[in-house]
N, C-alpha and C positions, 0 to 999 in steps of 0.2 A: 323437343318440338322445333327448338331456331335450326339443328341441323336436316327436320323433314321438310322444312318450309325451303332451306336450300338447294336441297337437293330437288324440289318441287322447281325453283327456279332455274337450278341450272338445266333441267329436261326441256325447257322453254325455250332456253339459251340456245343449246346445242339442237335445238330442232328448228330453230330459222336459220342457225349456222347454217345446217346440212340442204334445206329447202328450197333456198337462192341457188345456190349452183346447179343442186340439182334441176332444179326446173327449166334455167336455162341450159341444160344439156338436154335436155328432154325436147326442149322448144327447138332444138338444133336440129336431134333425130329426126322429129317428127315432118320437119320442112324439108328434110331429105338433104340435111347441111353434112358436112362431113368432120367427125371425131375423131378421138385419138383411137378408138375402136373400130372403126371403118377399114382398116385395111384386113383386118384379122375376119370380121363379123360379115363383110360384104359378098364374099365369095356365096357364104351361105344364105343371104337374104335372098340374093340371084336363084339359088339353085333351088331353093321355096317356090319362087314363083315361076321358076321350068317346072319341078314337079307337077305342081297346080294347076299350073297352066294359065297362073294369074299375067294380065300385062300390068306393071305399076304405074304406066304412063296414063294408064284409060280411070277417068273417075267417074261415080256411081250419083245418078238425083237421089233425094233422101229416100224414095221408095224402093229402088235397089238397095240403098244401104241397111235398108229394116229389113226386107226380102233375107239378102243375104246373112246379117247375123241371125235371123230368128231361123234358118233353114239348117245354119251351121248350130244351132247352140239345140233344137233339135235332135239332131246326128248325134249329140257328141251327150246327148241324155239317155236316148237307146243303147248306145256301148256302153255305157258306165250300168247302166240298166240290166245287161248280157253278164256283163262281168260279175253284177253282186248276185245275179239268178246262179250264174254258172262257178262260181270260184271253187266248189267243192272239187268239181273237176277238173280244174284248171290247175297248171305248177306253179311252182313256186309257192306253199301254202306247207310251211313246215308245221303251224298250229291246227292244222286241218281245220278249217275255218268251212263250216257247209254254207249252201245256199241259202239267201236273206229271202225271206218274208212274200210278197208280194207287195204289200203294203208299203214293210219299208224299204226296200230297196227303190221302191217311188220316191216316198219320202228323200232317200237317200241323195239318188241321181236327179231330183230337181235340185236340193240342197248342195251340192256342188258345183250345179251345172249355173245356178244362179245366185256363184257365189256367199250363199251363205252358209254352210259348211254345218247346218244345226244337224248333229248327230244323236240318234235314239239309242246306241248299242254302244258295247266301251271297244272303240276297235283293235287292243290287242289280241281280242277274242273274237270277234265277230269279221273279221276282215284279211284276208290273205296278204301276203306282201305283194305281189302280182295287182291285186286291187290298190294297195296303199300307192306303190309306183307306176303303173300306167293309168290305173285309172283317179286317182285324189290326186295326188301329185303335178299328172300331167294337167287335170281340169282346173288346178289353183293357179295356174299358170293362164290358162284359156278365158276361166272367167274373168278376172281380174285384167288381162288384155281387153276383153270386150266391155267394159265400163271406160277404158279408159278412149276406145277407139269411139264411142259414142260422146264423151267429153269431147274429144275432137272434132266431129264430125259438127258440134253447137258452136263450136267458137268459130269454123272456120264460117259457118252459116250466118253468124255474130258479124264477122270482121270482115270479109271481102265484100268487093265491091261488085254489085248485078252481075252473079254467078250461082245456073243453077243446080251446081254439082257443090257435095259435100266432101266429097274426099274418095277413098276405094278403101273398103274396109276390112280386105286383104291383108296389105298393105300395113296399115294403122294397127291391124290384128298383131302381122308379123314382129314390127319395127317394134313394138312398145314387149313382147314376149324377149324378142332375142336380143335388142339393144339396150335396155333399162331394166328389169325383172332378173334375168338372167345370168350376167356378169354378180350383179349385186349378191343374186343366190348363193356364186358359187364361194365367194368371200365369207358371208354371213355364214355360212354350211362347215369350212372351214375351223373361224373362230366359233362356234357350238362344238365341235369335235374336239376342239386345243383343250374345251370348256366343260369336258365332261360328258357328253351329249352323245346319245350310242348314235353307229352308223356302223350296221353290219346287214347281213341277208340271214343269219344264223334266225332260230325261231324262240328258245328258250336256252337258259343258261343256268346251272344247278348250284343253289347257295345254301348256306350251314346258317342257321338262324342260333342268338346266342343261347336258344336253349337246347342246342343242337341238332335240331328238325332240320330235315332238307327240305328247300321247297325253291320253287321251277319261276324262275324269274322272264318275263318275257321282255325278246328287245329285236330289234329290227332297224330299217332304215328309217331313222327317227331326225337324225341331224338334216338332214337335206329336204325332209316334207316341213321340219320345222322354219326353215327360211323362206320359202314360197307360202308360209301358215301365214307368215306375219305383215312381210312385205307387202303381198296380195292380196290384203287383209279378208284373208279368206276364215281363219281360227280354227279348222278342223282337228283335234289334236290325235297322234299313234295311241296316245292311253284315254283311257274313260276322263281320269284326272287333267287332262289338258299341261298347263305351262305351271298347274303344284309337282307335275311329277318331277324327279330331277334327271332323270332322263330326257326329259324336252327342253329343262327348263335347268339347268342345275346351280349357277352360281347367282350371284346377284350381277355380276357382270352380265350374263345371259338374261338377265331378267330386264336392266335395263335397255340393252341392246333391241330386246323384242319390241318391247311400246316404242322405242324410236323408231321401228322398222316399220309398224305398223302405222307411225301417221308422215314418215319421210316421203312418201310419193303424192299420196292426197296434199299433201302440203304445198310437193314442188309443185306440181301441176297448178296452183293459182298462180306462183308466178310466170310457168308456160304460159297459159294464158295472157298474164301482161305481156310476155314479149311477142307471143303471135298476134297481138293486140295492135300491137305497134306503142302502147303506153303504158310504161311498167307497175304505174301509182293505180291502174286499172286494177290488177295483180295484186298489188301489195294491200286496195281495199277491201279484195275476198279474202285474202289471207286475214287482216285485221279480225276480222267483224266473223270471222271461224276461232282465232282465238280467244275475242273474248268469251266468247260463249263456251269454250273446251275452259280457259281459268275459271269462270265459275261453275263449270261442273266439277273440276278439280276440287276445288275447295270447299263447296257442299258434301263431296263426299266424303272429304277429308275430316272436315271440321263434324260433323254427327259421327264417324267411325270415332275419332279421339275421344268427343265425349262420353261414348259405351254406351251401355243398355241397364238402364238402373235394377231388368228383374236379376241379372247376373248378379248385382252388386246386394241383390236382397238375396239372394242363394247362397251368397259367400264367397263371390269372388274380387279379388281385389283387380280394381283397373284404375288403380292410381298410379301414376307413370312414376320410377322410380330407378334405383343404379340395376337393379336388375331385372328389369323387365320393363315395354315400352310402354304397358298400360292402354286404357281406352277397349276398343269391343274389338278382344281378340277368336273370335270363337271362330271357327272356318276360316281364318287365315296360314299362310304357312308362317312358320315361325322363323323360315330363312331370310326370311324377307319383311313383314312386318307391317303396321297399319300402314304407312307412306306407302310403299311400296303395291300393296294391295288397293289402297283407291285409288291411286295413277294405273295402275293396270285396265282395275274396272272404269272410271272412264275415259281410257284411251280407247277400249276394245267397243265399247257401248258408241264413244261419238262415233267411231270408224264402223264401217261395216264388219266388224271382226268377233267372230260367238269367242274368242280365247279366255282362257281366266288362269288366275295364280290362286284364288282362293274361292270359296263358294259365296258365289251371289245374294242367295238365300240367308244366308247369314248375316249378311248386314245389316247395319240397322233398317225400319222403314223408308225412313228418307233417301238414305243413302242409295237403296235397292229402288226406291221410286226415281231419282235423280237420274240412274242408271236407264231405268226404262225410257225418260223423258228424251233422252240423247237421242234415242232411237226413234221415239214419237215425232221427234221433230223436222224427220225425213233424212234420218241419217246424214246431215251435211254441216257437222263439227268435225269438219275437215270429210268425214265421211269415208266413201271405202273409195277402192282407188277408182279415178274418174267418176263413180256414181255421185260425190260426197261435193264436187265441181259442176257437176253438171246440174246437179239437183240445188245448191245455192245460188247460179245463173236463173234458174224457174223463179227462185225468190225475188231476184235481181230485176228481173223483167215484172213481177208483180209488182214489188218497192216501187219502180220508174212509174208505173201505172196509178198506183196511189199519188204519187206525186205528182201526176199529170192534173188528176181531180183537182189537188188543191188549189191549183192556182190557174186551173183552167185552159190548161195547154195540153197537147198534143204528147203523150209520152214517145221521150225518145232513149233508146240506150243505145251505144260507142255510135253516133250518128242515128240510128235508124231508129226510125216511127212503130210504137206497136202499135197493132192493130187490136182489133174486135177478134180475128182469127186467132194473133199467137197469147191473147188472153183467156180463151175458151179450153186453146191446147194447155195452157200452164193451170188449171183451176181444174180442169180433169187430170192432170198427170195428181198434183197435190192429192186432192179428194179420194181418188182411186186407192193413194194408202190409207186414209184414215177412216177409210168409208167399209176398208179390208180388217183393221185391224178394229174397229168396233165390232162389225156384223161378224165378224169371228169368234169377239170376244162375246157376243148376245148370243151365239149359237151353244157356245161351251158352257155358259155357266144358268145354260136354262134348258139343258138335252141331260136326261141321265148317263148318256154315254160320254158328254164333258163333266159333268159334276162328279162321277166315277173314278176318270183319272185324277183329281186334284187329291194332294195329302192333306193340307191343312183346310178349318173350315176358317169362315170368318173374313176377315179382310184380308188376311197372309193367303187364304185360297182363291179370291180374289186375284188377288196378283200373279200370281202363282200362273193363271190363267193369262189375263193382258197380258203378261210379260214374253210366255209363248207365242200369242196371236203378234204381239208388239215385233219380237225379234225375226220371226216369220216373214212379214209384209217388208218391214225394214232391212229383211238379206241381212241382222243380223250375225244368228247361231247362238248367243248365248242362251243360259237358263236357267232357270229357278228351278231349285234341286226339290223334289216332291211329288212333279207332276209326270204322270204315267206316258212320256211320251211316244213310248213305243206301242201302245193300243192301235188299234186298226183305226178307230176315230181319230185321234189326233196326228196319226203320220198322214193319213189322208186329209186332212183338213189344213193344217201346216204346213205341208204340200201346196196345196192350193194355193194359201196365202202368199209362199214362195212365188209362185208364178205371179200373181195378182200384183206385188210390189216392186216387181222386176219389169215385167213387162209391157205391164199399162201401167208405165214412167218413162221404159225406155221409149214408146211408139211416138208418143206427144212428144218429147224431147228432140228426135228425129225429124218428126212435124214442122217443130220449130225452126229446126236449123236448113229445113229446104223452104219454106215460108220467108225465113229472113234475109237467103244468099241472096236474090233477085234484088232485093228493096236497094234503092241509091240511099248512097251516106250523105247528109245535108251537113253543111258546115255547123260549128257550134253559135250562139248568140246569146244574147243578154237574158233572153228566157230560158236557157235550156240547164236543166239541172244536171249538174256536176254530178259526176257516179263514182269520181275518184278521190273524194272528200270526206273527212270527218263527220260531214252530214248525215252523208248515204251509208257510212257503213252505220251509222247508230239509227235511220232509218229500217234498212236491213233487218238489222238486229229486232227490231221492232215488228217486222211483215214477219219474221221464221220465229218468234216467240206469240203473237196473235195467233197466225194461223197453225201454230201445232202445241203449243201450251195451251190458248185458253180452250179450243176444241175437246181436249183431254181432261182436262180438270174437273169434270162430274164424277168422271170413273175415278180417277184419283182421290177424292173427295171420301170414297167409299174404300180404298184400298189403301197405300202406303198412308195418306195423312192421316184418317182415321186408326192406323195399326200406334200411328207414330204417339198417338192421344193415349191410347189403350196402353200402351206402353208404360206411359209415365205415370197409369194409375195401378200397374203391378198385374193386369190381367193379360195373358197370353194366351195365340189360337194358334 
């Protein structure tokens, strides 16, 4: 246990090591500063915006900027859309992978196209490589740009002074794909390959099982979709199994490597933020007040996995941790890897917007798998997914300053500027819009026979089973609780939805925001203005993203994991 608890700390360590610098490389790219990369990467930004026909000099008001990403993310839903209709006839498709569904290939191509990668089919089988590489591949790249181009687009609307352009979101599109995602890809792509991790175009490979059966192992370009899975905490994984296969996933080196990948950007980017701030303690109070919240989701999940599931232990299984075995509730985990292992996973991928997993969700204990959901209920912003995770804690930020204006009867102001009645309506509809998605989602499924249908288990485990889908859905998640039938017409259509609902009506108000705030003048600071870079604000903070997304949740909760968690401990299972 003192060596998981280490290793638990050293991921901390090594993730603000990585997060500083990064961010200020990031905050470099982005103001169009020049890097050690610049000489190599520049010819090609250039010849992006010949192609395009983009000018970089010309910037966009927030209404261009919403215009243009929702026209381009659009565009980029229908090819992905063409691709899973058309794959049977398409090349490249050694596993003869026919054409998807209608439904899901909906399902499908929102789910990518809005970053959340929640897949209904196991894509060694359901999916061409031609699909896996232009179209998942290149979209984990796209999306995961366009969160972070709309974090940008807030802070510059944040930080400058009476300006009513946000930025060109070209531009922001381009820079954030080919000078940060990209380099980092081809590194990470590498050590997965060093690390075991298939990367070939082959479709099946023929292996002698020890009872001597041949049987047809399937493998593909798996190392390189795997680094833009994590990075761009997109999660879509080449197998059904996700980052338990060892194929995606194979050593424990690659295991760690992933969940750092996956909160290394969301992370840099608060202190982008400090530095395009102009004040780094700005930065370093998002950052704070996202950690604490990711340690204790850590160590809830930690601490109820270690202590197992007493019906196991009335079954006859032993989970007393001892020289040969780690003990605690091993059931759905891999064994490469281990309880630690498995709740850092699950909630790295839960805070982030990331569906990945090393073990089944479902298996966890109630809390644990409740704790899980709660990352995601909370608006995805423990550290979050890239830029969404930034952008969507700034919404909190600006609500915190607002409550703090009440109390003491002033005027709220955030990095100098006044909010208004306007960017409180926009930030209370962005909020609402998810929880308002992933209730009315969750009232639709588990009272329509065609959501009570897909659920496997009854009881409060079906319960969840349910929110956890509508939860991962609305929050661009991808993850899931193994049971529920989600490839049905109902639930690809409906999850779909909710895909768009959580994406969408977030990103508009967001955009709102940030052309609403460029104009306003920055007033000096005074003897009344509340500090946002202090010990105060961030345990405020913490306070405005645990009211407005914990205590909202906790009825349905009440009925689902806690109540499983009670039933548990009296030996009855559903």
């Amino acid at each position: 246990m003192a060596f998981d608890i280490a290793r638990l700390v050293g991921y901390g360590a090594v993730l603000l090591g990585i997060a500083y610098p990064l961010g200020l490389y990031m905050a470099r790219v982005f103001t169009g500063g020049r890097t050690w990369l610049t000489p190599v990467l520049a010819p090609i930004e250039r010849l992006v915006y010949r192609v395009a026909g983009v000018d970089p000099a010309s910037e966009m008001p927030w209404t261009g900027y919403a215009v243009s990403l929702l026209l381009f993310n659009f565009a980029c839903f229908v090819i992905l859309y063409l691709l899973l209709r058309l794959q049977g006839l398409l090349p490249l498709n050694p596993t003869q992978a026919g054409a998807m569904s209608p439904a899901i290939a909906f399902n499908t191509a929102v789910s990518f196209v809005t970053n959340t990668n929640w897949q209904a089919y196991s894509g060694e089988t359901a999916v061409s490589h031609l699909v896996q590489m232009a179209g998942f591949t290149w979209q984990n790249f796209i999306s995961a740009a366009t969160g972070v181009s709309v974090a940008l687009a807030l802070i510059r609307g944040l930080t400058r002074k009476e300006v009513r352009t946000v930025g060109n979101f070209w531009v922001d599109l381009t820079r954030t794909w080919l000078y940060v995602m990209l380099p980092l890809c081809v590194v990470l792509s590498l050590v997965y390959v060093s690390q075991g991790a298939v990367q070939t175009l082959a479709g099946q490979v023929a292996a002698t099982t020890v009872q001597g059966a041949t049987q047809a192992i399937h493998v593909g370009p798996i190392a390189s979709q795997e680094a833009i899975k994590e990075l761009g905490t997109n999660g879509g994984g080449f197998f059904g199994a996700n980052s338990a296969h060892p194929f995606e996933n194979p050593t424990p080196l690659t295991d760690f490597l992933q969940v750092l990948a996956v909160l290394a950007i969301p992370a840099g980017l608060t202190f982008t933020f400090g530095k395009m701030a102009g004040n780094m303690r700005q930065g370093a109070a998002i950052f704070l007040a996202m950690f604490i919240l990711f340690a204790a989701s850590v160590t809830v999940m930690y601490s109820f996995e270690r202590a197992g599931n007493p019906n196991l232990t009335a079954a006859g299984a032993d989970q007393v941790a001892s020289a040969v075995q780690s003990g605690g509730n091993t059931e759905g985990k891999e064994v490469r890897f281990g309880i630690e292992a498995s709740a850092l996973y699950g909630s790295v991928t839960t805070a982030a917007s990331n569906g990945a997993v090393n073990g089944s969700m479902s298996s966890m204990t109630p809390l644990s798998g409740g704790m899980a959901m709660l990352n995601m209920a909370l608006g995805e912003v423990v550290f979050g997914g890239v830029g969404a995770g930034l952008y969507g804690m700034l919404v909190f930020a600006i609500l915190a300053v607002f409550i703090a204006g009440l109390m003491v009867g002033r005027t709220p102001e955030f990095l100098g500027k006044k909010i208004g009645p306007k960017e409180m309506k926009l930030a209370m509809f962005a909020v609402l819009a998810l929880e308002a998605g992933i209730l009315i989602g969750t009232t639709i499924g588990v009272s329509t026979p065609a959501g009570l249908a897909g659920r496997l288990s009854a009881g409060p485990h079906g319960l969840t089973e349910i929110m956890y889908a509508f939860t991962s859905g609305v929050g661009n998640n991808g993850s899931a609780f193994a049971g529920l039938n989600a490839a049905s017409p109902f639930y690809a259509t409906a999850i779909g939805i909710a895909m768009l609902v959580g994406r969408y009506l977030f990103i508009v108000p967001v955009l709102a925001i940030a052309g609403s705030m460029g104009p306003k003048k920055q007033v000096p600071a005074s003897a009344g203005t509340f500090p946002t870079d202090s010990p105060l604000f961030v345990g405020l903070l913490i306070g405005v993203v645990l009211i407005v997304g914990a205590l909202t949740f906790f009825p349905a909760y009440a009925l689902g994991p806690v109540l499983e968690h009670f039933l548990m401990h009296t030996g009855r299972v559903f």
